[in-house]
DRENBA-368709 format. One record per residue (C-alpha): residue number from 1; residue in three letters; x, y, z. Coordinates in pm, 1 decimal. Example, Ala and Ser with C-alpha at 12.3 -4.5 7.8 and 13.67 -1.06 7.14 Angstrom:
2
PT    k    r         u         v         w
PT    1  ala    1230.0    -450.0     780.0
PT    2  ser    1367.0    -106.0     714.0
//
This chain:
232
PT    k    r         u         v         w
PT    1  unk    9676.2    -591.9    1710.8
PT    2  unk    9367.8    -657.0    1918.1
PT    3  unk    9166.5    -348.8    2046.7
PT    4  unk    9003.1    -380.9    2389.4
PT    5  unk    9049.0    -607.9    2642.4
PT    6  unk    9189.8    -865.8    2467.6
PT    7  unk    9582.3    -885.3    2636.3
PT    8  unk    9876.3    -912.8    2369.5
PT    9  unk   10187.2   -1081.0    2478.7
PT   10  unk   10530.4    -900.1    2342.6
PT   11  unk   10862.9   -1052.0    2438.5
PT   12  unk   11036.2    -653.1    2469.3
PT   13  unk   10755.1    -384.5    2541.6
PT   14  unk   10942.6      -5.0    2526.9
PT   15  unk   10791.1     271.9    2607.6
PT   16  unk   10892.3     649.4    2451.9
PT   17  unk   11054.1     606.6    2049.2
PT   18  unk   11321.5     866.4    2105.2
PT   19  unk   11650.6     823.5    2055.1
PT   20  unk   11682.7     559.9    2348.6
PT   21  unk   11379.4     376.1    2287.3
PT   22  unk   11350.8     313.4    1902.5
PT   23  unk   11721.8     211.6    1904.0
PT   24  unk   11702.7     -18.0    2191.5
PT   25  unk   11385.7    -144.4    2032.5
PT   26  unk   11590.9    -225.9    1709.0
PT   27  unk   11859.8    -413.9    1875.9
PT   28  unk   11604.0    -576.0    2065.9
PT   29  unk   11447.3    -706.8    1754.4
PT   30  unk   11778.6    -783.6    1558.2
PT   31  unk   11843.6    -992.7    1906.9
PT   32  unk   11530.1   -1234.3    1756.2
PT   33  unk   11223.8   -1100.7    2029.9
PT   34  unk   10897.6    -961.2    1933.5
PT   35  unk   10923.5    -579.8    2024.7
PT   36  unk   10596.4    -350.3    2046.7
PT   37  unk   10717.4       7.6    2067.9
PT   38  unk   10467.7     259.5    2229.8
PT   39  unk   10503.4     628.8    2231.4
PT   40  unk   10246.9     910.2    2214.3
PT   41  unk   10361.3    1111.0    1932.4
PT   42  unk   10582.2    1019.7    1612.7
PT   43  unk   10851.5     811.8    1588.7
PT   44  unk   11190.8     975.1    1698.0
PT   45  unk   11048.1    1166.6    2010.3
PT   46  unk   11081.7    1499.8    2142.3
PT   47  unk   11487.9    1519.4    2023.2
PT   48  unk   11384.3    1472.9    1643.5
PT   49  unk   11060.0    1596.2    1640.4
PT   50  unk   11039.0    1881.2    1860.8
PT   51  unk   11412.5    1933.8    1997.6
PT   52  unk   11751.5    1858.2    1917.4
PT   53  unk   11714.4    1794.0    1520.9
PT   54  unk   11481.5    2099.7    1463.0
PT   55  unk   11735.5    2326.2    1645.7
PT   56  unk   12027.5    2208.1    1490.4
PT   57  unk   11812.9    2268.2    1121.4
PT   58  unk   11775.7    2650.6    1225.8
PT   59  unk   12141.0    2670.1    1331.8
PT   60  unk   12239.3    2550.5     998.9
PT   61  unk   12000.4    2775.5     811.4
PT   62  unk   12094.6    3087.0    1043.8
PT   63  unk   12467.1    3013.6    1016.8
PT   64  unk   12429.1    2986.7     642.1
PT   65  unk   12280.9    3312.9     676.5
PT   66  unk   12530.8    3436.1     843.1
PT   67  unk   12800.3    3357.8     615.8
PT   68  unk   12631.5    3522.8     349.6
PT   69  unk   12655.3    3865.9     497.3
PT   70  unk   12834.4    4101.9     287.4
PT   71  unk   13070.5    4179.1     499.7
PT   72  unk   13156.2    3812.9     595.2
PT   73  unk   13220.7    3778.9     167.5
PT   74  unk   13418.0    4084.4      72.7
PT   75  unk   13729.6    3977.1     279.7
PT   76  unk   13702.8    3675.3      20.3
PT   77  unk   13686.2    3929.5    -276.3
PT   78  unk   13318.0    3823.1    -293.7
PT   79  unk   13063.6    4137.6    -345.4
PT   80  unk   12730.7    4112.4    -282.0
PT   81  unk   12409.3    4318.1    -277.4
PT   82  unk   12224.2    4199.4      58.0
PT   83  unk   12124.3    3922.6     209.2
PT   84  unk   11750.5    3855.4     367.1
PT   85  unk   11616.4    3576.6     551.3
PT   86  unk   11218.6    3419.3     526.7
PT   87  unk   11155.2    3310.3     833.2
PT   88  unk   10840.5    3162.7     755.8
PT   89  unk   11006.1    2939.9     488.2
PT   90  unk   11325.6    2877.1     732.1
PT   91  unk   11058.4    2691.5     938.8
PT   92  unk   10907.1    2509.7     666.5
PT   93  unk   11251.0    2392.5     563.5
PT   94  unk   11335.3    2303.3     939.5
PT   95  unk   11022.0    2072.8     927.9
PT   96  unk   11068.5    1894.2     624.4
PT   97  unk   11387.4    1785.7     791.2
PT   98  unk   11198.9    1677.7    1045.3
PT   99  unk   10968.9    1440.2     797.2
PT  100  unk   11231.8    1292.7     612.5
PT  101  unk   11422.4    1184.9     936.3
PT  102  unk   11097.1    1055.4    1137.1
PT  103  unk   10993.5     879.5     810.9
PT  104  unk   11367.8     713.5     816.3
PT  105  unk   11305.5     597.0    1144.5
PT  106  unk   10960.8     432.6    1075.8
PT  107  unk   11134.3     262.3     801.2
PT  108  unk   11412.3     155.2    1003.4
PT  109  unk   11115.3      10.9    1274.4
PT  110  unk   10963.3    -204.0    1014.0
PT  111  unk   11268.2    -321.9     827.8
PT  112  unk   11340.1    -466.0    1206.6
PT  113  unk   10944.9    -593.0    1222.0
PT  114  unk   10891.4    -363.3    1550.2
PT  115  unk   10517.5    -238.9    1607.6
PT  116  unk   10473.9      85.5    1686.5
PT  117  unk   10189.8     179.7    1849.8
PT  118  unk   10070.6     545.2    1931.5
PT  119  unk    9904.9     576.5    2277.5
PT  120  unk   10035.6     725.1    2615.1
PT  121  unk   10097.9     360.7    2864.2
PT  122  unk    9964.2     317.2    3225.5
PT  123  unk   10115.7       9.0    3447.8
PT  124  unk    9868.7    -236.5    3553.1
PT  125  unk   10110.2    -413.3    3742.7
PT  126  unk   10484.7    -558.1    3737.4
PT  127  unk   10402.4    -719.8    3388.1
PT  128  unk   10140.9    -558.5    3207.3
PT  129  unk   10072.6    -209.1    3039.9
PT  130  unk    9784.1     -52.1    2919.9
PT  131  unk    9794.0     181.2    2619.2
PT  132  unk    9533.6     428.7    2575.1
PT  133  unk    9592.8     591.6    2238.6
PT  134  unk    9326.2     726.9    1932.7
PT  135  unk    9238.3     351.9    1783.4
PT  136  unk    9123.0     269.7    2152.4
PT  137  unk    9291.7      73.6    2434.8
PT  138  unk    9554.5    -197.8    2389.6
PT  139  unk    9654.6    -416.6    2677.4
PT  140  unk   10013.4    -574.8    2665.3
PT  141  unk   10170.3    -844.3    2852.8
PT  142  unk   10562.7    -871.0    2827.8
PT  143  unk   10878.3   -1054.2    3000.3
PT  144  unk   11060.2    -726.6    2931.7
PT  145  unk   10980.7    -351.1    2954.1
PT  146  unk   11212.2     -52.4    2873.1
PT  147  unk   11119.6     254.7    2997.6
PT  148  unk   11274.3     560.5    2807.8
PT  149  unk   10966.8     824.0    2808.8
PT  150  unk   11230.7    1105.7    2860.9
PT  151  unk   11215.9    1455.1    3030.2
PT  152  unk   10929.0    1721.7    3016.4
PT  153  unk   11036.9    2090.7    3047.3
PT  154  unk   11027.5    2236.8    3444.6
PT  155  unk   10751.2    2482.4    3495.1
PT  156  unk   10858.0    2780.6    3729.8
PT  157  unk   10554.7    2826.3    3920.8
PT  158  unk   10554.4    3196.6    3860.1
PT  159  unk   10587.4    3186.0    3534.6
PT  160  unk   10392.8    2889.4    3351.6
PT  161  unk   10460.7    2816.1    2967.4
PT  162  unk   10171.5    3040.0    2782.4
PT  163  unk   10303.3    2988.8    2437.6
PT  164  unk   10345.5    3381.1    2395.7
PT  165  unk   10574.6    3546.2    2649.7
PT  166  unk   10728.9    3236.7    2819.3
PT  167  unk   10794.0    2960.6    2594.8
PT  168  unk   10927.8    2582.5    2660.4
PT  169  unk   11223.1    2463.5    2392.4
PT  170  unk   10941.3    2320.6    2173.0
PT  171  unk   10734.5    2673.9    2137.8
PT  172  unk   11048.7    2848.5    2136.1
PT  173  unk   11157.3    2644.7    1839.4
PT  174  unk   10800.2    2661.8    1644.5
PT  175  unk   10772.4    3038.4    1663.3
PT  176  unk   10538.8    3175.9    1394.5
PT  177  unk   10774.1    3494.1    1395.1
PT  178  unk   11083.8    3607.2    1510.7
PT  179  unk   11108.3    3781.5    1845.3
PT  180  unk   11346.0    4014.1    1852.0
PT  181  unk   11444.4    4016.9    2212.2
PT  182  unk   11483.7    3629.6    2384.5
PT  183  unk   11599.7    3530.3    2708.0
PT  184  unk   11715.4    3175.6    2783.4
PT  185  unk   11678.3    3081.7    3151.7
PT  186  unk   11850.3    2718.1    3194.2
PT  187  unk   12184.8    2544.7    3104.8
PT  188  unk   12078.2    2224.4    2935.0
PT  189  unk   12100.7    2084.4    2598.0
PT  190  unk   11906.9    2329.9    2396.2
PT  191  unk   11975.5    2672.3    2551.6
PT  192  unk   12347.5    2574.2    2598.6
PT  193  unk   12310.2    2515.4    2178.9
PT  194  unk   12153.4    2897.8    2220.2
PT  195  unk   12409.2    3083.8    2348.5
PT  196  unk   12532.6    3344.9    2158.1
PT  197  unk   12825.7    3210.2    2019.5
PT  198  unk   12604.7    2928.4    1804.4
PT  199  unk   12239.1    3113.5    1863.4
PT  200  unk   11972.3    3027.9    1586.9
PT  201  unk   11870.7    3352.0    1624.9
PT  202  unk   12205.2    3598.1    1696.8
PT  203  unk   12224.7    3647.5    1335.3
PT  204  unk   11906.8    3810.3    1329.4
PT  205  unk   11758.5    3907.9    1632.0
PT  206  unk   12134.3    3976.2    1861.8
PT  207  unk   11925.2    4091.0    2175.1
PT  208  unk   11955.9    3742.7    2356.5
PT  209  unk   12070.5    3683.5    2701.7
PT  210  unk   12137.0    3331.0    2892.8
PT  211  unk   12040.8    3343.8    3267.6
PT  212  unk   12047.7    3085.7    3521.6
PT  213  unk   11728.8    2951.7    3677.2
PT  214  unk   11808.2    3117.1    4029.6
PT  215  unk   11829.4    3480.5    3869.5
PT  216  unk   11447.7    3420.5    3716.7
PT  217  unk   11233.6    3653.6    3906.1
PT  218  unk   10860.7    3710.5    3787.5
PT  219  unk   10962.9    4059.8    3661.7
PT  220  unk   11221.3    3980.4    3430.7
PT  221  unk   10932.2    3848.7    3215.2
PT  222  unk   10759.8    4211.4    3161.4
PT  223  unk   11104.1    4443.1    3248.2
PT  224  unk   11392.7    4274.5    3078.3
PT  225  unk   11249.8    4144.9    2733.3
PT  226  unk   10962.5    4039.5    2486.3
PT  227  unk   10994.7    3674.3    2546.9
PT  228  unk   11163.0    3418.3    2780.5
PT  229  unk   11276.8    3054.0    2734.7
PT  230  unk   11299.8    2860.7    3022.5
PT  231  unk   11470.4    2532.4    3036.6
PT  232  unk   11577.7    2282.5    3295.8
//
């Protein structure tokens, strides 16, 4: 890789290494072209970094949990004390999950000889890209570019993310400690994975409520509960 000015040329150039971009980056490369791969964060994107994987790691944990209730066990003729949680360690587990899958898919981006390079890319024009990442800027030229940066979370304009009473999916799912009221305003992906049949968190904090967008008003953030999730 040349730093600066200096223009590399790439056959396939994709930008974002979630799950669309690192696997149409690999078939790319299996297809014989020279693939760069350019994403701002680790490899696997927001779904396995900061999304889908992580919540689907605290539904297992919380539904093991679950399970292990005593009264879920005596029908079984099973007899137990009680059952507690860590939450703390819950998350620690969640992100070591996390790890081991992003480190799979680095693995899977060499095996395939596929650069990956961490930087956020601006268009210069219809067939070059500059990246502008922490080991400087990188300028590439290529016959092909892939564009699958994803989605960012909506912001409600009276009621922007602060990290403490209104949350995106990602803060939501990297709580420090356990609320113990939530609202979930949105019917995508995540929150639909939230509801209370399946909720990481009915099993131990059951005050949750789902709410569409339209019903959001600024005082359900103060009147109705502790902290709100808003997704769309």
């Amino acid at each position: 890789m040349v730093v600066g000015d200096v223009t590399t040329a790439v056959d396939v150039l994709v930008l974002g290494a979630g799950p669309g971009g690192y696997v149409a980056a690999i078939r790319a490369a299996q297809y014989g072209h020279h693939v760069t791969l350019v994403d701002p964060g680790d490899a696997g994107g927001t779904c396995l970094n900061r999304g889908c994987i992580p919540l689907k790691a605290l539904l297992s944990a919380s539904e093991r949990y679950h399970q292990a209730q005593p009264a879920e066990l005596a029908s079984l003729g099973i007899h137990t004390e009680s059952v507690t949680f860590d939450w703390p360690s819950m998350q620690r587990w969640k992100q070591s999950v996390v790890e081991r899958l992003s480190n799979g898919v680095r693995q899977l981006l060499a095996g395939n000889r596929i650069e990956l390079v961490t930087g956020t890319g601006w268009f210069i024009n219809e067939r070059e890209v500059r990246v502008e990442g922490v080991h400087g800027s990188h300028r590439f030229k290529f016959e092909h570019c892939i564009i699958a940066t994803g989605a960012t979370p909506t912001v409600i304009s009276d009621l922007p993310y602060d990290g403490r009473d209104v949350l995106s999916p990602e803060q939501a799912l990297a709580l420090p400690e356990l609320p113990s009221e939530l609202v979930i305003a949105g019917m995508t992906t995540l929150p639909s994975n939230w509801r209370p049949s399946s909720c990481a968190w009915e099993y131990v904090s059951p005050s949750i409520r789902q709410l569409s967008v339209s019903s959001i008003t600024v005082n359900l953030s103060c009147n109705v509960c502790s902290r709100l999730v808003c997704v769309n």
